[in-house]
N, C-alpha and C positions, 0 to 999 in steps of 0.2 A: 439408169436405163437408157435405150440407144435414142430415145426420143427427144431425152433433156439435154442432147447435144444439138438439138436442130432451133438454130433461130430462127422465126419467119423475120423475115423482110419488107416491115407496113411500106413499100415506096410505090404509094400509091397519090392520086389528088386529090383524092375526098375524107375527109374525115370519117363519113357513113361507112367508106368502103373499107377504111382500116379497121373501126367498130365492128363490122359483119364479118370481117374475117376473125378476129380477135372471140370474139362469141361463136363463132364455126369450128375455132382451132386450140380452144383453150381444152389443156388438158393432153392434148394430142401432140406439143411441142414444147421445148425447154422455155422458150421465153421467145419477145416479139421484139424488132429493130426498129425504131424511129429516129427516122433522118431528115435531113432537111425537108426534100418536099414535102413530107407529111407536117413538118413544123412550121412552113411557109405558108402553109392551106390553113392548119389550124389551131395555132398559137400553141402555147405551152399548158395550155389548158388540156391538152389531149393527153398527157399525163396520165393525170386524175381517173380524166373517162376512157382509158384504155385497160387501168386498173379498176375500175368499176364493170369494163366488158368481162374483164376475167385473167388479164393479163398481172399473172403474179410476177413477174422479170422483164423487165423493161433497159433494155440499152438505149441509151441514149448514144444514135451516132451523128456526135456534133463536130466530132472532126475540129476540136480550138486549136488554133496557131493563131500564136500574135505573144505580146512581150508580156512576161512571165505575170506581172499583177495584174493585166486582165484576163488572163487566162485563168489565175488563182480564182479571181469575181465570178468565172461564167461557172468553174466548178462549182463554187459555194453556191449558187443557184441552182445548179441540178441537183445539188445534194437536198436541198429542199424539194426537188422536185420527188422525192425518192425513189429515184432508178438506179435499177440492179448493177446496171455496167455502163460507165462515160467510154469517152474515146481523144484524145489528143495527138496530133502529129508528130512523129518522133524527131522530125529533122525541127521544129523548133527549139531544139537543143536541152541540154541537162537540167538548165537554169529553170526553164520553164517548165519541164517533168518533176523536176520537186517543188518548185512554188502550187502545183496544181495536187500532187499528195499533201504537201502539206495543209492544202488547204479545206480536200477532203475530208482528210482526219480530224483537223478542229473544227469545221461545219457539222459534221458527224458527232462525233462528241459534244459539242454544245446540243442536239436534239437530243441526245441517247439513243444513237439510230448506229447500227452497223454504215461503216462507208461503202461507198458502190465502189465496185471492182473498176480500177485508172489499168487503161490499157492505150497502146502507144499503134497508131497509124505506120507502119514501116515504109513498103512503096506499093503504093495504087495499084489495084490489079488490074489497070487498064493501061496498064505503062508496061512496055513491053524494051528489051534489050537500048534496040535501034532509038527510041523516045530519051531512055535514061543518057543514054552518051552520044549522041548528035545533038539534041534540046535541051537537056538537065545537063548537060554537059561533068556527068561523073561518072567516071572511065574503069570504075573497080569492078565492075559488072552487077548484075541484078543479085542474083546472090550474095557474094561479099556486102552490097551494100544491106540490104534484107537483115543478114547476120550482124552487121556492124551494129546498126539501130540496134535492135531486139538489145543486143549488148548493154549498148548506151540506156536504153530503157529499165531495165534492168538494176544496172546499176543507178538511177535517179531513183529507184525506189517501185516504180510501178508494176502493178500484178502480171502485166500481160502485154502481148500486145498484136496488133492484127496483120497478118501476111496470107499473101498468094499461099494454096495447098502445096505448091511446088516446092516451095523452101520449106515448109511444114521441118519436115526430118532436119536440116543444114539448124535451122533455129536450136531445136530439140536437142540436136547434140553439142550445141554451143551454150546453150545456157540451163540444162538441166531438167528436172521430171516437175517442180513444184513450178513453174513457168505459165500463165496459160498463154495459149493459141488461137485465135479467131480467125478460122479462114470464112473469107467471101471468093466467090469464084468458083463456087460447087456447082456439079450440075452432073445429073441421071448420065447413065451411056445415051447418046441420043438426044438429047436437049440441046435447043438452039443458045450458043453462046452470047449471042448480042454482044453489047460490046466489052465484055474480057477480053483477056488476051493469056494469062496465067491462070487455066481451070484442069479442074480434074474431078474425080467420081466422090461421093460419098465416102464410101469403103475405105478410096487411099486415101483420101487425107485423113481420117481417122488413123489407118495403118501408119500415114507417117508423120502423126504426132499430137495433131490436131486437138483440140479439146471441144471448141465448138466450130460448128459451120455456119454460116449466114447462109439462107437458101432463099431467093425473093420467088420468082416470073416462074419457075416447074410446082412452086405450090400455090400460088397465088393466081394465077392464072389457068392452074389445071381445072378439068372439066369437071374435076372432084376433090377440093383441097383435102381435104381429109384424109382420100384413099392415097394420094399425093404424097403427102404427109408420112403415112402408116405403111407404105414401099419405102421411103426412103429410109427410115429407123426400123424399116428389116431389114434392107440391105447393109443399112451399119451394121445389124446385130449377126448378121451371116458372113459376111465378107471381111469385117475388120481384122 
């Protein structure tokens, strides 16, 4: 259904506030994103009580980069945490995307728990051309590099991984249909971008490849999360 592609996006500062949405939206969207500030506010405890508000999918977006066995540690913790989907940096390299599957898998397996879906960070959708090659200084362009990752991902084993709507398709045709896609960076015709920089509609990124979308500030902040909500998974269902 068009709705179990919509993530909300708890990035909010209160614990209450991700709770009330979570009990306002449950049922209404695919699953709920918890990232840092929500886990700086309220320990990892909000886990637990986010699946107790109603939140059957739970990503965790912890965004780990650092050297491959602490990165393996933080996974094996979230998998106790059990949430539905991690997230890792793709440019911490190959070593550290399979130290972090591997690690999944056997934290997993010693519960008897399916493992959360490992998906790889490509580049920040807040990083635009000009950023990656004057600052990051990598000259392939946004694209090439986007595709390279997901590649690199890929092949270390992990399900998936997260890119700008923009590359959606360039990913998709590089690495295949069993792939998944997590774009951040959606947003209505009309909605204030804040700061992205690589965004697009609903509809296209589904159209160009998309599997799910992160959608924070147009449902979390609308006047009506709900109705919010219930526009944006009809316009997937009409437009894709």
């Amino acid at each position: 259904m068009s709705k179990d592609k919509i993530i909300v996006a708890l990035d909010v500062d209160s614990e209450e506030k991700a709770l009330e949405l979570v009990r306002e939206l449950a049922g209404e969207v695919g699953a709920f994103k918890a990232g840092l500030e929500l886990l700086n506010v309220a320990g990892p405890q909000i886990f637990g009580k986010l699946k107790d508000a109603g939140a059957d999918r739970v990503f965790y977006d912890a965004k780990f980069h650092d050297i491959p066995n602490t990165v393996a540690g933080a996974v094996r913790a979230a998998v106790r945490q059990g949430v539905w989907m991690v997230n890792v940096h793709a440019s911490g390299g190959s070593a550290m995307m399979k130290a972090a599957v591997e690690a999944a898998q056997d934290e997993a397996s010693k519960l008897g728990i399916e493992p959360p879906k490992l998906i790889a960070v490509t580049v920040l959708t807040s990083i635009d051309t000009m950023t990656l090659t004057d600052e990051l200084r990598i000259a392939s362009g946004l694209v090439s590099q986007v595709v390279h990752l997901a590649k690199l991902a890929k092949s270390s084993g992990m399900d998936g991984v997260v890119a700008s709507p923009n590359e959606a398709q360039y990913i998709r045709e590089a690495v295949g249909p069993d792939f998944l896609i997590v774009t951040p960076g959606v947003r209505p015709a009309g909605a204030d971008i804040a700061d992205q920089k690589r965004v697009t509609t609903p509809a296209k990124a589904i159209a160009a490849g998309a599997n799910y979308l992160v959608i924070g500030r147009p449902i979390t902040r609308a006047e009506n999360p709900v109705e919010a909500a219930r526009a944006i998974a009809a316009e997937i269902e009409t437009k894709s």
